[in-house]
N, C-alpha and C positions, 0 to 999 in steps of 0.2 A: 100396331107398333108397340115393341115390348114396352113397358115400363119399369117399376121399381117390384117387378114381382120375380127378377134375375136372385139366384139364392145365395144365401152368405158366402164366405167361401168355405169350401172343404178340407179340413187338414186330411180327413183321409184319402179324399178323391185326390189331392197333389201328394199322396206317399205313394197309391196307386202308379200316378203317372211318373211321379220320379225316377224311375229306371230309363224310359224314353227321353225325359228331360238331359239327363246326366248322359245319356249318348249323345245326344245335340251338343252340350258343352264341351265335352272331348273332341267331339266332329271338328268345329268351330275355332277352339281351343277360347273357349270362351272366358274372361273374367269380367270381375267389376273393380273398378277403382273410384278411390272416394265415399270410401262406408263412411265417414265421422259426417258425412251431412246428410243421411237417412235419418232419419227421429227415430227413438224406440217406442215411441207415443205420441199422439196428438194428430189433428186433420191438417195432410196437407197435398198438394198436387204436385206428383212427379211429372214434366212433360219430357218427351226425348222426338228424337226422328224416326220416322215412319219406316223407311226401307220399301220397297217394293211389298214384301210380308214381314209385319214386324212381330215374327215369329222369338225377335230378343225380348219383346217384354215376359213372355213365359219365363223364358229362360232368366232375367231378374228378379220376378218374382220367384219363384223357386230358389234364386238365391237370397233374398230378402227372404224367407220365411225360415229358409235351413238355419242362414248367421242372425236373424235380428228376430225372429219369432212372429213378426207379423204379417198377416196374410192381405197381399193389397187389394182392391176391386180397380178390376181393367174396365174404362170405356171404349166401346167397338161399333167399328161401323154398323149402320141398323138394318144391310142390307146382310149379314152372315147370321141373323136370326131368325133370317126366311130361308136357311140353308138345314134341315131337320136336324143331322150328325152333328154338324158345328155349332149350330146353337146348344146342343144339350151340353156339349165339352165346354164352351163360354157360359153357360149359364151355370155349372157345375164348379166351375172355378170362379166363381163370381163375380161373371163379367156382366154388363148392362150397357143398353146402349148411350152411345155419346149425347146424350144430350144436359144443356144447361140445369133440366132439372131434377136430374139425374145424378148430376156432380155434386148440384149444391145439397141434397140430399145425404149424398154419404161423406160431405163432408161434415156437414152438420152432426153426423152421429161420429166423427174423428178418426173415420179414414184414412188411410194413406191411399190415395188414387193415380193410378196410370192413364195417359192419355198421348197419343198423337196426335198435336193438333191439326198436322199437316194431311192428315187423311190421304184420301185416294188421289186426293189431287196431289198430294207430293209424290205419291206410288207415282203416279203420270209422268212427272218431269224428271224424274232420278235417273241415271246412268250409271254405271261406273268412273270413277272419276268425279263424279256431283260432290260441289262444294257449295252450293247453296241451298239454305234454310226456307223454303217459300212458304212463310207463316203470317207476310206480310198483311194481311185479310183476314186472318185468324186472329179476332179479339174474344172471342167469348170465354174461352178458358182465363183470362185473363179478369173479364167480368164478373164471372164466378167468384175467382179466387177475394178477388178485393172485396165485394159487400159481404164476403165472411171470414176478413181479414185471415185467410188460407196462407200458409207461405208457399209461394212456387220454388221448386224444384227441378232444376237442368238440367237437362242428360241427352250427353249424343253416343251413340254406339256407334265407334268407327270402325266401318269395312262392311256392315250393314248393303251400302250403297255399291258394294262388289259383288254379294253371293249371287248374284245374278244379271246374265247380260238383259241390257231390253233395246227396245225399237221406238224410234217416234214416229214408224210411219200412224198416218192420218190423225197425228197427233191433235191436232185442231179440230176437227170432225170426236174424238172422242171429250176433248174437253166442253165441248158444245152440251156434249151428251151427257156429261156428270153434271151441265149446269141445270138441265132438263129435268133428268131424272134422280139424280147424286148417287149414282152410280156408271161406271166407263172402268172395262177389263182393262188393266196393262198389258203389254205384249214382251214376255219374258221367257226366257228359257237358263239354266245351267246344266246338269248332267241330266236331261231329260228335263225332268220339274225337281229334282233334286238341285237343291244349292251349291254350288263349289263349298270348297270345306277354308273358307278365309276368317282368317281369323278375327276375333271379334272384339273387341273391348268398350266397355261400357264405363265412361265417368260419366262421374255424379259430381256436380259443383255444389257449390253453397246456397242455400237456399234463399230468398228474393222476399223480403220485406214486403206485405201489400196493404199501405195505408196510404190513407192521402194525407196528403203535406197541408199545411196551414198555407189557407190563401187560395189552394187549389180546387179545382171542377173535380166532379165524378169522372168527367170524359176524360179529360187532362190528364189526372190520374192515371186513368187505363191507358191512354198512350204513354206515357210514359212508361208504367213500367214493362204496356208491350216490350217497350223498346229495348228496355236491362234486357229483358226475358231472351230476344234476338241478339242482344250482344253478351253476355252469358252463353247462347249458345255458338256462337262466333270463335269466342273463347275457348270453349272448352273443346270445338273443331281443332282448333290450330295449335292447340298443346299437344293433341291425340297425334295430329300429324308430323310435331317436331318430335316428340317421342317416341314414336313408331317406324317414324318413315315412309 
């Protein structure tokens, strides 16, 4: 299982890829909204929603490095490691896999870090049309963040949850199987394996305090501010969709 031997990131290897990148966002017609709550410095955890392929964190990052200069490290599922090509392009851009100690690592060194926490198992449940966050289970990033007082970081990329149709058939039978193995394919198609070209928009909310309050548990803590974390991104769902439409 990789560890913390994933390499820094490359500004050249993302000028490289930048032409590929900058046809995705024209494809997509992609932006970001909410640059004033990116830091220009210091560790902290961006989390957003997964997508079926959450091919938009590239594409934020790319924009985070072009307007803010800094280069973020993606956490990725630890099954695309055992994929030869993919792992060299994620380990190239300085990806590593998701894990707790992993995070707390590069945030330690001050970081700005990506993550989905909702993984494959949110690929599993999304549709077009998906308005729900199923992060409910997902406390670890949450964990991380707080014992190295990290601020968390919001972000939902709307229409994400459109570039592609999918299926629940034997949906149950593949959830069984990602609890077995943590791994289970989604069943998706768009123009082949090519994505519709929907447009895409990425807010970034205000970033999320993580201390504990006087009086309060460690545990308490992290539920709670699981909680902002889910209604933050609640939030900044239902602004994308009165804004958008």
């Amino acid at each position: 299982m990789p560890g913390m031997r994933g390499q820094r990131p490359n500004a050249k290897f993302f000028r490289r890829v930048s032409p590929l990148l900058k046809f995705a966002e024209r494809y997509f017609g992609y932006e970001v909204q909410g640059w004033e709550n990116i830091p220009k410095r210091g560790p902290a955890l961006l989390v957003m929603n997964h997508g079926v392929l959450p091919f938009h964190a590239f594409l934020l990052t790319r924009q985070i490095y072009s307007k803010i200069g800094r280069l973020p490290r993606t956490l990725a599922a630890e099954f695309l490691f055992h994929l030869p090509l993919v792992r060299d392009l994620i380990m190239k851009g300085g990806g590593l896999n998701a894990s707790r100690r992993n995070a707390a690592t590069l945030l330690k060194r001050g970081d700005l870090v990506t993550v989905a926490p909702g993984g494959i198992y949110e690929a599993l449940l999304i549709h077009p049309g998906t308005r729900r966050i199923p992060w409910q289970r997902r406390y670890g990033f949450v964990i991380v963040a707080l014992k190295l007082k990290a601020p968390i970081i919001p972000s939902y990329c709307h229409g994400i949850n459109e570039v592609y149709l999918t299926s629940q058939i034997f949906l149950k039978r593949r959830l069984r199987q990602l609890k077995r193995s943590r791994f289970a394919w989604p069943f998706f198609f768009g123009i082949g394996l090519l994505p519709f070209p929907i447009k895409l928009t990425h807010w970034i909310g205000p970033p999320l305090e993580t201390r504990i309050r006087k009086g309060e548990s460690f545990r308490d803590a992290v539920r709670r501010i699981h909680a902002e974390t889910l209604q933050a991104m609640s939030d900044l769902q239902e602004m994308a969709i009165r804004r958008t439409g």
